[in-house]
C-alpha positions as CSV (number, residue, x, y, z in Angstrom):
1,X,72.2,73.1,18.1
2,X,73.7,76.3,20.0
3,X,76.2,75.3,23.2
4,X,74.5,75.1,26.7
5,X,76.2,76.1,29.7
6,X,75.3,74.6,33.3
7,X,75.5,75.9,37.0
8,X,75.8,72.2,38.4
9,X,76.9,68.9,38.0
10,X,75.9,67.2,34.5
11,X,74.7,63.7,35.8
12,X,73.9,60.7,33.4
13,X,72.9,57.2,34.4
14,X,74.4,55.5,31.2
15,X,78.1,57.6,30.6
16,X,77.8,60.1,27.8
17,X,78.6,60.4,24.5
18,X,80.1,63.0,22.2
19,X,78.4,63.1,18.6
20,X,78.4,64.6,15.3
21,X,75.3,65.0,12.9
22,X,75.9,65.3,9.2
23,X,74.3,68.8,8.3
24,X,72.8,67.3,5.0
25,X,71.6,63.9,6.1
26,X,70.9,64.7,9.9
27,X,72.9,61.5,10.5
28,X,74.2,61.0,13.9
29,X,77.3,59.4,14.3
30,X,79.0,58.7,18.0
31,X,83.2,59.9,17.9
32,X,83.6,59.8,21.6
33,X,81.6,57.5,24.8
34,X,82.6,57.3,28.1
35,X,80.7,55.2,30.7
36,X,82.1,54.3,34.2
37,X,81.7,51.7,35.9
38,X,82.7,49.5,39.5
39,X,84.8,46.4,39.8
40,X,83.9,44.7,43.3
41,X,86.3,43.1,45.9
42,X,85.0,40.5,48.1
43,X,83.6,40.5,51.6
44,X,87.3,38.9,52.8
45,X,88.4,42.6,52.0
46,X,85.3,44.9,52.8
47,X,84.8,43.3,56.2
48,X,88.1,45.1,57.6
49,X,87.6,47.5,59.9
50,X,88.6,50.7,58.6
51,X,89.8,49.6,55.8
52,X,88.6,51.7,52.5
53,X,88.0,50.3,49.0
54,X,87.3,51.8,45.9
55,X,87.4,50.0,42.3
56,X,86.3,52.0,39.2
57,X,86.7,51.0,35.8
58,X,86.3,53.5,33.1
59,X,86.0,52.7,29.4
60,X,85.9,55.2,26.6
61,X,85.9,54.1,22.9
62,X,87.0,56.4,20.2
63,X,86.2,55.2,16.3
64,X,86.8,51.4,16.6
65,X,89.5,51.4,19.6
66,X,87.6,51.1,23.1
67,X,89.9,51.8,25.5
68,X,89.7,50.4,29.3
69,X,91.3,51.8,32.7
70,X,91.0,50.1,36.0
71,X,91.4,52.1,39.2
72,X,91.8,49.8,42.2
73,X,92.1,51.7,45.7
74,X,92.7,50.5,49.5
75,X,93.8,51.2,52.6
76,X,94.5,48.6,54.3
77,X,94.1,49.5,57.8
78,X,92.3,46.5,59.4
79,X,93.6,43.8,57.1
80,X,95.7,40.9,58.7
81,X,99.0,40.0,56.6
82,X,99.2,36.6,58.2
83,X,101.3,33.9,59.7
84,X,103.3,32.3,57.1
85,X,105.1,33.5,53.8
86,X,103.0,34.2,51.0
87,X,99.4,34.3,53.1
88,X,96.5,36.2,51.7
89,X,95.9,39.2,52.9
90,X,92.3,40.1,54.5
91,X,90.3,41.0,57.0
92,X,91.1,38.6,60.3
93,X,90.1,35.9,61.3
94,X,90.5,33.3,58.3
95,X,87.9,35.5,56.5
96,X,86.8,33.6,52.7
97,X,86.8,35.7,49.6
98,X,89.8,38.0,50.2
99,X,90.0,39.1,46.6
100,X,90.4,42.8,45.3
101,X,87.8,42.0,42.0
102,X,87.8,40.0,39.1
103,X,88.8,40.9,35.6
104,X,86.7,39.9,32.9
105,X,87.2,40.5,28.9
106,X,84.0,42.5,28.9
107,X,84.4,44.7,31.8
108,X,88.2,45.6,31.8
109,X,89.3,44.7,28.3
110,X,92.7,42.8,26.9
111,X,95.0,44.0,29.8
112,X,98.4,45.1,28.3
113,X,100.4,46.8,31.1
114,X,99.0,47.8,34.6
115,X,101.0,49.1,38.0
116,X,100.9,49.3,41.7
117,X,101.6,52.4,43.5
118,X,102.5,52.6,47.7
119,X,100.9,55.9,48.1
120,X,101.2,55.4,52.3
121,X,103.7,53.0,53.9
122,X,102.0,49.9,55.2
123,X,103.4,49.8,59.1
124,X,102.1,46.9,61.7
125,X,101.7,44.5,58.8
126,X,104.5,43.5,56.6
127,X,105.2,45.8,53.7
128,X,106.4,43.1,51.5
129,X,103.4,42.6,49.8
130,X,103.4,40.6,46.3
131,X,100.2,40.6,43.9
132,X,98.7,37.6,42.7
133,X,95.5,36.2,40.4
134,X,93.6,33.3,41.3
135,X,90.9,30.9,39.4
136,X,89.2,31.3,42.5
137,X,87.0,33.9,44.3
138,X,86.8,32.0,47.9
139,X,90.7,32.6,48.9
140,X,90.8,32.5,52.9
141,X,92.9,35.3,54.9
142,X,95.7,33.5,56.7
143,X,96.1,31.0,53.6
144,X,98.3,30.5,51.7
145,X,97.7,32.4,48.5
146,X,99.9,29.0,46.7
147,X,97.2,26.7,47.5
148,X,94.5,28.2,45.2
149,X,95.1,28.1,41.1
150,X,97.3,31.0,41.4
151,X,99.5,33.6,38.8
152,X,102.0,35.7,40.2
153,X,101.4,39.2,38.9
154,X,104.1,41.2,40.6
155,X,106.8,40.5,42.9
156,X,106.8,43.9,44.7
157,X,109.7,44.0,47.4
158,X,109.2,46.4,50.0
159,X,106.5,49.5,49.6
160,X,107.6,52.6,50.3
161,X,106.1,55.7,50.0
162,X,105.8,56.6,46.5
163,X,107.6,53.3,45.3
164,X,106.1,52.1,42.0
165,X,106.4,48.4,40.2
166,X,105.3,47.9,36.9
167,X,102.8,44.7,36.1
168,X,104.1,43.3,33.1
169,X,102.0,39.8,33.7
170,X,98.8,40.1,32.0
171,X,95.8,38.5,34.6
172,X,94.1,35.6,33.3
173,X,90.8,35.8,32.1
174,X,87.7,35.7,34.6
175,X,90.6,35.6,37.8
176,X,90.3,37.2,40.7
177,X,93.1,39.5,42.1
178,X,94.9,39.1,45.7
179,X,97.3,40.6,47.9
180,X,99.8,38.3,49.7
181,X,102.2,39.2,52.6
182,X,105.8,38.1,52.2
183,X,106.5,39.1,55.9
184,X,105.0,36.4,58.3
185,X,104.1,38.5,60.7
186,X,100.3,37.8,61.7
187,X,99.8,41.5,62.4
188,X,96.9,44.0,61.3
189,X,97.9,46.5,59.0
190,X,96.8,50.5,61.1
191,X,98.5,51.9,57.8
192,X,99.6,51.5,54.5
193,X,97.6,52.7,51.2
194,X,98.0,51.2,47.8
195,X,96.9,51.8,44.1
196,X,96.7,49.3,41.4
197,X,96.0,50.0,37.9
198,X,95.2,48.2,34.9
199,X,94.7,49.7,31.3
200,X,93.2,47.6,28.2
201,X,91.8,47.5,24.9
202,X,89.6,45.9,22.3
């Protein structure tokens, strides 16, 4: 089969793969597949005014090694920080299901390594913000984040612009992941932009 060349976008419901086909046989063998898909954060989060979401999770698998890489995006503009020390973070008041997604096996691999990015200063709200999994999906803004079955992921310190931690704790299986303010100040964020990433295997 010659090459083709295209004028617009090539668009594929199912990701796309790269082949080969043995020129004696007409065997068809797959080298490369890429499919994309979306890792959802509850309506604790969504419900914020203003604030913008975005989780992707691409997964490629070359020869035996599938390969996983999670893109988790918000702005946190509308999103109270709450009243105590270590409070989920979500949209006010005392909204349930404040969680950023859940990892699975299946959908985001066997996380090794991940990292959280400040790529906009969080101002009104506290910019202490540490990163946490839970057991449970129904986390309540203005809670504290301790009182559900909880893993600390990352003990952040203060974002800054541009400031980067490294995730060295690997989220449990089938937990959901949450942002808690270390600041008590009961404020709604009007900035402050964040990206977390998480790569895997099988």
């Amino acid at each position: 089969m010659g090459s083709s060349t295209f004028s617009g976008p090539v668009r594929s419901e199912a990701g796309f793969d790269e082949i080969t086909k043995n020129t004696t046989t007409g065997a068809v063998t797959t080298v490369r597949a890429l499919t994309v898909s979306q890792i959802t954060a509850g309506t604790g989060i969504t419900s914020g005014t203003g604030t913008v979401y975005d989780g992707t999770i691409t997964k490629e698998i070359l020869g035996s090694v599938t390969y996983f890489y999670t893109r988790i995006y918000i702005d946190l503009r509308g999103l109270n920080d709450g009243g105590s020390t270590l409070d989920i973070i979500g949209a006010p008041t005392a909204s349930a299901n404040c969680h950023l997604g859940q990892f699975t096996t299946a959908a985001n691999g066997t996380i090794y390594i991940g990292k959280m990015t400040c790529l906009e200063a969080p101002t009104t709200g506290g910019a202490d913000i540490d990163l946490y999994t839970a057991v449970e999906a129904t986390g309540v803004e203005d809670t504290l984040i301790t009182d559900l079955d909880e893993t600390l992921l990352l003990n952040a310190g203060t974002s800054t612009l541009n400031s980067q931690d490294d995730i060295t704790i690997i989220p449990i299986v089938d937990s959901y992941l949450y942002l808690a303010g270390v600041t008590a100040s009961n404020a709604t964020y009007d900035a402050g932009k964040l990206l977390i990433e998480f790569w895997g295997v099988t």
